[in-house]
N, C-alpha and C positions, 0 to 999 in steps of 0.2 A: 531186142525185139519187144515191141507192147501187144501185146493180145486183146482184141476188141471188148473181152469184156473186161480187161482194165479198164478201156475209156468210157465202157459203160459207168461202171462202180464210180468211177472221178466222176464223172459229170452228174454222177445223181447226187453225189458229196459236194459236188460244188454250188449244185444250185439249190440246194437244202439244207444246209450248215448254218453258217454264221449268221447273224442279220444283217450288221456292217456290212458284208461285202454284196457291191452292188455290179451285177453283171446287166449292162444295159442292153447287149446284143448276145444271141447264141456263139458257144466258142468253139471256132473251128477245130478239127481233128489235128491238123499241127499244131497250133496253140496247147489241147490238151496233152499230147506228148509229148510235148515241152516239159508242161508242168508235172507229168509222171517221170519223165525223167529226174528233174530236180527234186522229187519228192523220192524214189530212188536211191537218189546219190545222197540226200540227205542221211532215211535209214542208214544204208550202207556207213558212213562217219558215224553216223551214231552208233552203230557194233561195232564200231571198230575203237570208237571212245572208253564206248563199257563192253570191255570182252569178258568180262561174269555176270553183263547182266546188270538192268538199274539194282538201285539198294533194295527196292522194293520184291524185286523178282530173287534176290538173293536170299532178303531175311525167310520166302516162304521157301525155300529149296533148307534152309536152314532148322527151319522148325517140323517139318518131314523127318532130317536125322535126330532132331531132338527127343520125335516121339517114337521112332525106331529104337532107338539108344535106350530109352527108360522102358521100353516093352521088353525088348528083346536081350540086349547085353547087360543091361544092371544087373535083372535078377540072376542069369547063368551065371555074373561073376560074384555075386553075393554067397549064390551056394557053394560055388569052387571055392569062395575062403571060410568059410562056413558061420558066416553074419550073416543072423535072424533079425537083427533091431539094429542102425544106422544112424544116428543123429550128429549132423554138421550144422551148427549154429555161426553165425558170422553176422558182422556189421557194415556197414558203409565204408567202403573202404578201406577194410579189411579184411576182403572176399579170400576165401580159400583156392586155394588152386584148380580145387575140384568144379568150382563157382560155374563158368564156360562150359563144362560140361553138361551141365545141367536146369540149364536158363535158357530162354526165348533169348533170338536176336535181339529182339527188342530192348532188353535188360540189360543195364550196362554196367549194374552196381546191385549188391544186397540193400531190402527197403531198409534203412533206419534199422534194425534188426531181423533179419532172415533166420530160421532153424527149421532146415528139412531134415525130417526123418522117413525111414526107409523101414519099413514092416515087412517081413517076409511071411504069409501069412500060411505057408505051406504047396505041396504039391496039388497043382489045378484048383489055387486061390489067388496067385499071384501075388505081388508086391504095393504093397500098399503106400500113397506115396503125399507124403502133409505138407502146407508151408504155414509152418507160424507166424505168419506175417508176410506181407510182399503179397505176389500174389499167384495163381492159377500155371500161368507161364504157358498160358493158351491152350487152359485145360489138362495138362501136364499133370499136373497137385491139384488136390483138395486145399484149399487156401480156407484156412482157420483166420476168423475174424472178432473183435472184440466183442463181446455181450452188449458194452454201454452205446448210446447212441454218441456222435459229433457233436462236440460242441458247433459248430458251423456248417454253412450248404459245403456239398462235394460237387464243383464244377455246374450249377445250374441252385434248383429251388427246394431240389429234394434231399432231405435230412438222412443224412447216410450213417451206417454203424463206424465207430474209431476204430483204427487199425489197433492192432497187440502192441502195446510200449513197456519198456523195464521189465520190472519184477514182475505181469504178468503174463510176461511170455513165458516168462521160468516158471510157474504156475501150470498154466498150459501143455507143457512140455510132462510138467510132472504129473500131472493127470491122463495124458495121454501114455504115458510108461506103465502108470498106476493100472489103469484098464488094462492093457496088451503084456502085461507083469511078462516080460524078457531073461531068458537068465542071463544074460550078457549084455550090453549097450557101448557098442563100435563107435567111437572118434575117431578123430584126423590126429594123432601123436606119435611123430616117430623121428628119432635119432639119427637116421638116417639118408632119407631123401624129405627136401621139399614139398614134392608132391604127395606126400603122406602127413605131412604134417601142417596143417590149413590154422589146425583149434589156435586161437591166439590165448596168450595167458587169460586175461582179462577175462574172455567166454569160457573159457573153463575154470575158474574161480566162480564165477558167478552160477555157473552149472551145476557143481557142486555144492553150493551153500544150497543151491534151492530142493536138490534132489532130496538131499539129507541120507541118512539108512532108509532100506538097507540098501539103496540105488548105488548111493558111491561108492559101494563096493564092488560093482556088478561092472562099475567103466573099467574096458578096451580100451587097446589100439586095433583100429582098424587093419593094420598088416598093410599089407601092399593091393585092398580093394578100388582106393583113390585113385595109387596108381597106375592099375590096370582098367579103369574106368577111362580115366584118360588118355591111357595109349591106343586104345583098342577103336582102330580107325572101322567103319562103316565100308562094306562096297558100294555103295551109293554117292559115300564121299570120292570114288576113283578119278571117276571123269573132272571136275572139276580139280585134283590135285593132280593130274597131268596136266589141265589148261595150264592152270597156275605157272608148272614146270616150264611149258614152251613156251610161255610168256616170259620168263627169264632168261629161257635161251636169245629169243630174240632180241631182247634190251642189249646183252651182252653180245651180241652177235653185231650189233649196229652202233654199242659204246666201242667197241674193238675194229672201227674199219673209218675210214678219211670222211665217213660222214661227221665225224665226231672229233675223231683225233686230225690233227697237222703235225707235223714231224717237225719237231725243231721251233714249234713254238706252244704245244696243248701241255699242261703240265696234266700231272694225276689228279690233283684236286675238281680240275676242271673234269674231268671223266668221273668223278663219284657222284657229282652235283647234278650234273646231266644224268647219270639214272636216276638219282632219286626223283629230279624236275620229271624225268619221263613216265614214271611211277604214279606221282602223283596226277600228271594228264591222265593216264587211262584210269583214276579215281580207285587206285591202289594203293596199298602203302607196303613197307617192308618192317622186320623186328631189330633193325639194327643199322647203324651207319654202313654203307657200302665201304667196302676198300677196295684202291689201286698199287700193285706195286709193279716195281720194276727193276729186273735184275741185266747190268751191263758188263760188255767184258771189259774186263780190264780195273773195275770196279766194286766197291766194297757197299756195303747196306747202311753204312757209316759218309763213306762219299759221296753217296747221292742226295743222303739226306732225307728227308721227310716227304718234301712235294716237289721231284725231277723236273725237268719237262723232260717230254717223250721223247728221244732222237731216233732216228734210222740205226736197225741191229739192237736194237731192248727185245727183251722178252718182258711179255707185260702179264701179271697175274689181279685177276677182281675175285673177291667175295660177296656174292648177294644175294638176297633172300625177296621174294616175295609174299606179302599179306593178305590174306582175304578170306571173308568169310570165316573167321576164327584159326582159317589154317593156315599152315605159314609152310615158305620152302624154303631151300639152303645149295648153293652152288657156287663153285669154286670156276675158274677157265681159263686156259693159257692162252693167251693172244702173243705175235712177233711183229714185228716193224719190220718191212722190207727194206734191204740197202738198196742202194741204185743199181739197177740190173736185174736183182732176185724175183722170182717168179716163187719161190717157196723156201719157207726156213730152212737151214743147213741141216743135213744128214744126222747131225749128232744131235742136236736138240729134237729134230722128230724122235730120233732114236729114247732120248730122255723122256718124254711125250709118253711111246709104246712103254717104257716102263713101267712108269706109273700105271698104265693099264693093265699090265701085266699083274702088278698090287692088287687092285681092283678087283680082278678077278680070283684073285687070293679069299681075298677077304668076304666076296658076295658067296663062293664056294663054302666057307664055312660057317656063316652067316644061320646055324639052322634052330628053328624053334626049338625051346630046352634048355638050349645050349646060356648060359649065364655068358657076361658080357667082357671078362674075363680068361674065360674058356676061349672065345672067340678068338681075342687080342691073340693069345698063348699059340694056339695052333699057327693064326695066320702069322706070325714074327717070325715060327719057325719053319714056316714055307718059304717065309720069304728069305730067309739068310741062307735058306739050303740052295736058293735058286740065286743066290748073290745078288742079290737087289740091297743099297743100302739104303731105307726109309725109317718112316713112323707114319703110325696107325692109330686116328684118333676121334672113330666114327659115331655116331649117337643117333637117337630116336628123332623122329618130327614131325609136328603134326600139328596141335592144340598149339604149343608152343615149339619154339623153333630149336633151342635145345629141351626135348621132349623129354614125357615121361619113358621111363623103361632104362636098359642097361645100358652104361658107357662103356668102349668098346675102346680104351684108353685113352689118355689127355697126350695132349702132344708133351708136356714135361711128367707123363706118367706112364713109360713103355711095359714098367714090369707090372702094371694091373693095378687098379682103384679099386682100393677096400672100399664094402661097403656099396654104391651106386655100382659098382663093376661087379656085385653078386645078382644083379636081377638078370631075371632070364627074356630072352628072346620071345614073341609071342607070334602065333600066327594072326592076321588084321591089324599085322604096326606098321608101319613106316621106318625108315632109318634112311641116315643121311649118310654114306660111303663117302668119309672123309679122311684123306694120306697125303702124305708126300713121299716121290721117292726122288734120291737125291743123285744126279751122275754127270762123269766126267765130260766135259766137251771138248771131242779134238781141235773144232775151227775153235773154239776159243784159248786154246794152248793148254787143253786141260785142264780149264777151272771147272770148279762142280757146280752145274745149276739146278736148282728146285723145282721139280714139274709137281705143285702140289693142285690136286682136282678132288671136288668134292660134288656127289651124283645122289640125286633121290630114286631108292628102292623100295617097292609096294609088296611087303610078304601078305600072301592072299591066308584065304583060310585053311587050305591043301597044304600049305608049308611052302610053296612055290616062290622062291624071290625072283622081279624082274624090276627092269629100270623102270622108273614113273617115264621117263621121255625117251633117251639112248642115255650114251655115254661119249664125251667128247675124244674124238680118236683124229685128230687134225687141228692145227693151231688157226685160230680167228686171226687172219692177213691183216695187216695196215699197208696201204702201199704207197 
């Protein structure tokens, strides 16, 4: 239905707009809901193209949590590790991991040389927040710029100041220490995870020369600040990392059914390429090539080889992830091929299906802030061998990136616990991806074991509370 002051609003647009367009006669009321309709139908394609939203509406949704982020969570977790002075220097190229966390969408790279530092300036002074170089990140930092003027115009006629280059950012840096004298000064160094360890040799050689005493004595490791900087998702980020999630359901929901697949002539490869291609239409991307496999009776992982085609009776499994907005998801899903006649997979494979759930639910049960990511692995193993389920459990954080900061919850060739990345703890405001397999007999298939492995995104709020970001797949995706 069109409401008469839509045809008001069109026709005042239409005969007021453009110059080109030349209306030589008044246009009739069907003619103009015509053209509300097609202009309608248009929108509607166009949301349905961009389901987060142009880039444009995205980067400012983006820069909202960037400056929640640096008010609100940097400073509480600088004090929970107890880092008063901060300094992550990085080059082009060489971004720290912590980079994305702490940048305007806009920003895709450190300028030429970047070194943010972090001042805690005490209680009901807040954090103080510099970039030696680069810039503002839209008011974010104080963006420290060179004393000398440009040699050249900057974009137009006016003679701009030079950015900070080489050694006098190390200068900079040192003068900014000098005034705020720290007894300690936190880096990105650590032996242990990634995500804590950004300083590349070079910048801290170079950091150190310039500091001299009694500074070089005074450098940290940062501990696990980086890391929890980046795990520690935003509630603002929820909504949008749910879309994300039912946006993977549904790729995989419409890769897994005869819009896509043909029985007996679609191989796998052709079902990975088709979501990426569908990824990219709605102007998404994912962190990683998609996978198809397919498990048949009678059939070995070795005999089917690398790229099957699909036939009638495969149980088919994908891995995929979608990107956006710096946030990434992660999802596993079992799809079956109906034989001729079947209206729903056999008994035993639902049956292997509820299992894996049954894991699932193992694992989100003990899944509790505190709890280190080995603690986790240990208890849920041993629920599950009490309850005879034979699996593995090898779930992880997501979020910034897709295997995320925080604890791993063990590797699939790592069931008795990961020194080290398996000692970080659980946090309230992380994400984690509930990834297993559990593995069981099938009668119709004479008793071979097949793999229902499913991988689910879970949203730990700030109450300690874990739920699914979407559901959880409890029924196999048809081909028929």
């Amino acid at each position: 239905s069109v409401r008469p002051g839509q045809i008001l609003r069109l026709r005042l647009r239409m005969t007021s707009t453009a110059p080109q367009m030349k209306i030589s006669r008044p246009l009739s009321t069907a003619t103009l809901i015509v053209a509300i309709l097609a202009t309608a139908g248009g929108l509607q394609a166009q949301a349905a193209a961009r389901p987060l939203g142009t880039l444009r509406e995205q980067a400012t949704l983006q820069q909202r949590w960037l400056e929640e982020r640096m008010n609100a969570v940097l400073p509480a977790l600088m004090r929970k590790h107890g880092v008063r002075f901060w300094v992550v220097p990085m080059r082009e190229y060489a971004e720290d991991p912590v980079f994305s966390s702490l940048v305007s969408p806009t920003t895709f790279a450190a300028r030429r040389r970047t070194i943010y530092v972090f001042h805690d300036r005490g209680p009901g002074k807040g954090v103080e927040r510099l970039a030696l170089g680069g810039t503002s990140q839209g008011g974010v930092f104080e963006a420290v710029r060179s004393t000398k003027p440009a040699s050249g115009p900057a974009g137009g006629h006016v003679q701009a100041q030079a950015e900070l280059w080489g050694d006098e950012q190390w200068q900079v840096l040192k003068r900014v220490i000098e005034e705020r004298n720290p007894d300690s000064i936190a880096v990105n160094i650590s032996t242990i995870t990634a995500f804590s360890d950004g300083l590349t040799a070079g910048e801290y050689e170079g950091m150190r020369r310039a500091l001299g005493a009694p500074w070089v004595d005074r450098i940290r490791p940062a501990g696990e600040l980086p890391l929890e900087l980046i795990a520690t998702r935003l509630p603002a980020e929820v909504p949008t990392f749910e879309r994300m999630n039912r946006i993977a359901w549904e790729i995989i929901e419409e890769a897994f059914s005869n819009r896509v697949i043909t029985p007996g002539a679609t191989r796998t490869s052709d079902v990975v390429w088709w979501m990426r291609q569908r990824l990219n239409a709605l102007g998404l991307d994912t962190w990683f090539q998609p996978s198809v496999e397919v498990q048949r009776r009678g059939a070995t992982a070795a005999q089917l080889g690398d790229d099957p085609v699909i036939q009638r009776g495969d149980v088919l499994h994908c891995d995929f992830g979608v990107t956006a907005l710096r946030l990434n998801t992660d999802t596993q899903h079992m799809g079956y091929v109906l034989r001729e006649g079947e209206t729903e997979a056999p008994d035993g494979l639902r049956r292997a299906l509820a299992t894996s759930n049954r894991l699932q639910d193992i694992v989100v049960a003990e899944l509790q802030p505190g709890r280190t990511g080995n603690e986790v692995l240990r208890a849920s193993l041993a629920r599950m061998r009490a309850e005879g389920i034979s699996g593995t459990v090898y779930s992880h954080p997501v979020g910034m990136h897709g295997h995320g900061a925080g604890p791993l919850i063990g590797l699939w060739d790592y069931q008795e616990g990961v020194p080290g990345r398996g000692d970080a703890k659980v946090l309230p405001n992380m994400w984690v991806s509930i990834e297993l397999q559990a593995t069981t007999p099938v009668p119709e298939w004479g008793g071979q074991r097949v793999s229902s492995a499913q991988e689910e995104d879970v949203i730990i709020d700030a109450a300690d509370k874990v739920r699914w970001a979407v559901g959880r797949q409890e029924k196999f995706h048809l081909v028929k």
